[in-house]
N, C-alpha and C positions, 0 to 999 in steps of 0.2 A: 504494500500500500504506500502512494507518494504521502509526502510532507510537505506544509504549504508553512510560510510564514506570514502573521499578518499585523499589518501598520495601523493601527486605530486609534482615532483622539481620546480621550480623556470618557467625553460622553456617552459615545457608542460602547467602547469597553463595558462602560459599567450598565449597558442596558444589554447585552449580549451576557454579561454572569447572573443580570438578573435574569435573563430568561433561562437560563440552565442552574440556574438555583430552584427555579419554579418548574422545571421538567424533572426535577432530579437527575442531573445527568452531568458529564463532565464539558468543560467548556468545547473540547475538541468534538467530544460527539455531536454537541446540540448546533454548532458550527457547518458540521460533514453533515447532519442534518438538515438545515437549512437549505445548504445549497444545494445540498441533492434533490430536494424538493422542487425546487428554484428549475434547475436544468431539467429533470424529469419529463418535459413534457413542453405544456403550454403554462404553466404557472398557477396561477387559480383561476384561470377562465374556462367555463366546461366544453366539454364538444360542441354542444347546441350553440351556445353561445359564438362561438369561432363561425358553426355553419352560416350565419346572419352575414359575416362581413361579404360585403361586395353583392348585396342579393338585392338590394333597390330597383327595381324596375320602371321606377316612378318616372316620367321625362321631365317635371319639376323640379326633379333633385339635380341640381348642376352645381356647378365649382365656381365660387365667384370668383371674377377676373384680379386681376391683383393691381392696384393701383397705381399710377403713375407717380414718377419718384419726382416730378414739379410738384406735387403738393407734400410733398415734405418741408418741414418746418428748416426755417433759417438755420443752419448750426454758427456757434460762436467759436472763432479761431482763438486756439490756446497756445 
C-alpha cells in the first residue's frame, strides 16, 4: 500500500481529527476513507441524478451570449 504525505493548515487538521475522533478510527484510515469515497465513482451525486444532465429538450433553454467587453467598467491604472 503507497504512502501519501499531507500539508494542512492549522484548521482543516483539527476538523479532519475531529472527524476520526467521531468515526473512531485512526487519522490515516478516516483520511484513505474519504478519498476513497471521493474517487469511487461520481461522489455523492446518484445515477439518476447524473442521467438528467444534458436531457433538456426544451428550445427555450439557450446559452446567453456573453457580453461585450465595451461595457466593462473603466479600470484604474496602478
Amino acid at each position: 500500500m503507497s504512502q501519501l504525505s499531507l500539508y494542512l493548515d492549522d484548521h482543516t487538521i483539527l476538523s479532519v481529527q475531529k472527524g476520526a475522533k467521531a468515526a473512531r478510527t485512526s487519522l490515516s484510515k478516516y483520511v484513505a476513507r474519504i478519498l476513497t469515497e471521493h474517487f469511487a465513482g461520481n461522489g455523492n451525486w446518484s445515477d439518476d441524478f447524473l442521467a438528467t444532465l444534458g436531457s433538456i429538450t426544451d428550445e427555450t433553454f439557450t446559452t446567453p451570449e456573453e457580453p461585450a467587453t465595451t461595457a466593462d467598467a473603466r479600470r484604474e491604472r496602478l
